[in-house]
N, C-alpha and C positions, 0 to 999 in steps of 0.2 A: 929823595925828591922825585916826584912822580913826573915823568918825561908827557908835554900837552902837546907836543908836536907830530908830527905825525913824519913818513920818514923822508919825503919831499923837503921836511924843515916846515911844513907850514901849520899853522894851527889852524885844527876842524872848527867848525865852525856850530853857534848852537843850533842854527837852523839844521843842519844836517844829523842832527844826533835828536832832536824831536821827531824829525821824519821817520827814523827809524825805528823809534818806538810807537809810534804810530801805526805803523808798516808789519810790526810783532802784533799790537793789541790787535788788530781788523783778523790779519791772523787765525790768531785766536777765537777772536768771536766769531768767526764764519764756521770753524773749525764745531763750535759749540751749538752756532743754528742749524747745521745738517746732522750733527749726534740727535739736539731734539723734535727736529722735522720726524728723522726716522722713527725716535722715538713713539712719537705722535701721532704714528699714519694706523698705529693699531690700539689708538684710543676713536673716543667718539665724544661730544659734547651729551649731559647729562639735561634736563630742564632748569637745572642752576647751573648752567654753565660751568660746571666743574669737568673735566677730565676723566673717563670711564675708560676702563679697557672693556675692548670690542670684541669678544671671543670671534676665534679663525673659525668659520666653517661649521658653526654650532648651528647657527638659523638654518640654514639648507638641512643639515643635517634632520632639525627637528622637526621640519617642515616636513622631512621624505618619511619620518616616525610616525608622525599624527595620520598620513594619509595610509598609511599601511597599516595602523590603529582601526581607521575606520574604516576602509576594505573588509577590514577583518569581522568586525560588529555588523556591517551590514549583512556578509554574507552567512553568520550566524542569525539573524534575524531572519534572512530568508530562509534557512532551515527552519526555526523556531516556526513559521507562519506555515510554510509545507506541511510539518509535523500536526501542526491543530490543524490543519482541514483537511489531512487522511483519518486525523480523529474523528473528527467532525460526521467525516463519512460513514467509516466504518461504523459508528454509534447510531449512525442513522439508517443504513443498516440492519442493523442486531434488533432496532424499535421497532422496523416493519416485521421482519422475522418471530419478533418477539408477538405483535401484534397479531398477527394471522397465525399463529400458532393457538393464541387466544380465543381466535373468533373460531379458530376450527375445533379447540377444547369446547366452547359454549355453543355450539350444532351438534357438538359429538352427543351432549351431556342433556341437551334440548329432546333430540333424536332420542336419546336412551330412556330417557323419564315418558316420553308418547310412547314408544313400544311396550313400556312396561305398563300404561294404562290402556291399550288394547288388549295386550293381553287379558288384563286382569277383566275387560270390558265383555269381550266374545262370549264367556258362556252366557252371559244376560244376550246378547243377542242371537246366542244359538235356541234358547229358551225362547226367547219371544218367534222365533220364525217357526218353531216345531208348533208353537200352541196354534199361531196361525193356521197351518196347515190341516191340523186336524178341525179346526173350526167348523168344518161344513160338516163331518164327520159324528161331530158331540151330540151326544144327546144326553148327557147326564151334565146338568150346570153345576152339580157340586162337584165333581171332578175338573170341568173347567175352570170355577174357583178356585181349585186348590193348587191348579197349573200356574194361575194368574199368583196365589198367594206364595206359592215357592218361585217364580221368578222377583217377586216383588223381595223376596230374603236377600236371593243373591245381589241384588242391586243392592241394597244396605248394608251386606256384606263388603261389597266393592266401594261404598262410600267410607267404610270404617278402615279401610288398611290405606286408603287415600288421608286419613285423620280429618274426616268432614264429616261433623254433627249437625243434627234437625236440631230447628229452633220450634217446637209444637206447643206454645205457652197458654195452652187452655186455663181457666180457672188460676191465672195468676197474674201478677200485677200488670200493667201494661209497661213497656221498659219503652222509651224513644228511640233508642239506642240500636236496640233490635227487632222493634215491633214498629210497624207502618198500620195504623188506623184508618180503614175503610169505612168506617161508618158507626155511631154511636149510639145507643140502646138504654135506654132509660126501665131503669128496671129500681126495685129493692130485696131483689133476692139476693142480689150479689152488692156488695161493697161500690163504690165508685174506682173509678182507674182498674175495674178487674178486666181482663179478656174472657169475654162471654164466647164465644165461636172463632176457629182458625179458617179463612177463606182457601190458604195455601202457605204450606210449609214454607219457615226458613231455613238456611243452611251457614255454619261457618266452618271457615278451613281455619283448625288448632283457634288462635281468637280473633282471626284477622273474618269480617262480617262479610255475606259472599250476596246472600243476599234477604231481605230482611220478610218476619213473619208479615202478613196481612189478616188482620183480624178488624173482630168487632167488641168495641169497649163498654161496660157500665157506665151510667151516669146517672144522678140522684134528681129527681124533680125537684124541681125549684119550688113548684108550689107546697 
């Protein structure tokens, strides 16, 4: 038989034996609200209110990452930006260089083609100062003719290595092209549209037109 006394002889009482388990459960649960406090101080609430763990020290972390990320990108960008406009420069540079080397090749090449045509120019002009001079001198005109007709060679000579042809379109069609119509003659010996007479020679350099014949054309009476 199980002894309800206690050792005084008196019997406990219920109220004191509720207290005590009372006194265990609180206990308990205190014991259990500070396990989950702590638990909870390294969560965080979620936007559903659910319970998240809070990573320790990750945000600072990632924070000090991105900003040393982009340090890093900017000051390649400021090289990148350096690097294009000592390109920039130097290119611009090498264009003037390049340009004035140009313009001094096309004076050079300007220069060279006029020396080559004084050259080629002077005996015609030695020719015409010597006839001058004997001028007062002549007395035989067929000799002065003939001075007058061998400088007139050399000058055609010098037109011909320059590749520049007379346009002399006597007795043939009238061309627009290369003939300039001074004035029109009404004839029927010759056809219509013929060149009856050259006023003055034209000339073309290879087929570019330098400058054009002036003559006088046929035309057919109307009556």
């Amino acid at each position: 038989m199980v002894d309800i006394y206690s050792k005084d002889g008196k019997q406990p009482s219920v109220d004191s034996e509720e207290n005590l388990e009372n006194s265990e459960l609180e206990n308990n649960e205190n014991q259990s609200s500070q396990s989950s406090h702590q638990s909870s101080s390294d969560k965080k609430f979620d936007p559903n209110n659910k319970l998240v763990d809070e990573p320790k020290g990750e945000h600072s972390e990632s924070g000090d990452t991105e900003d040393s990320k982009s340090d890093d990108e900017a000051e390649s960008l400021r090289q990148r930006i350096a690097e294009l406009e000592e390109n920039i420069l130097r290119e611009k540079a090498e264009n003037q260089n390049t340009r004035k080397r140009l313009q001094k090749d096309i004076e050079s090449a300007r220069d060279s083609g006029v020396e080559k045509l004084v050259r080629e120019f002077l005996p015609v002009k030695d020719s015409l100062d010597m006839g001058l001079a004997n001028l007062d001198r002549a007395t035989d005109l067929e000799s002065l003719k003939t001075g007058i007709e061998l400088t007139l060679k050399m000058v055609d000579d010098f037109l011909d290595k320059l590749e520049i042809s007379k346009i002399d379109p006597k007795d043939e069609l009238f061309n627009p092209e290369e003939h300039q119509a001074m004035s029109v003659e009404i004839t029927d010996l010759k056809p219509p549209n013929t060149v009856l007479k050259v006023f003055q020679t034209g000339y073309k350099l290879k087929n570019r037109l330098v400058r054009p014949a002036m003559v006088v054309v046929s035309a057919k009476d109307k009556n």
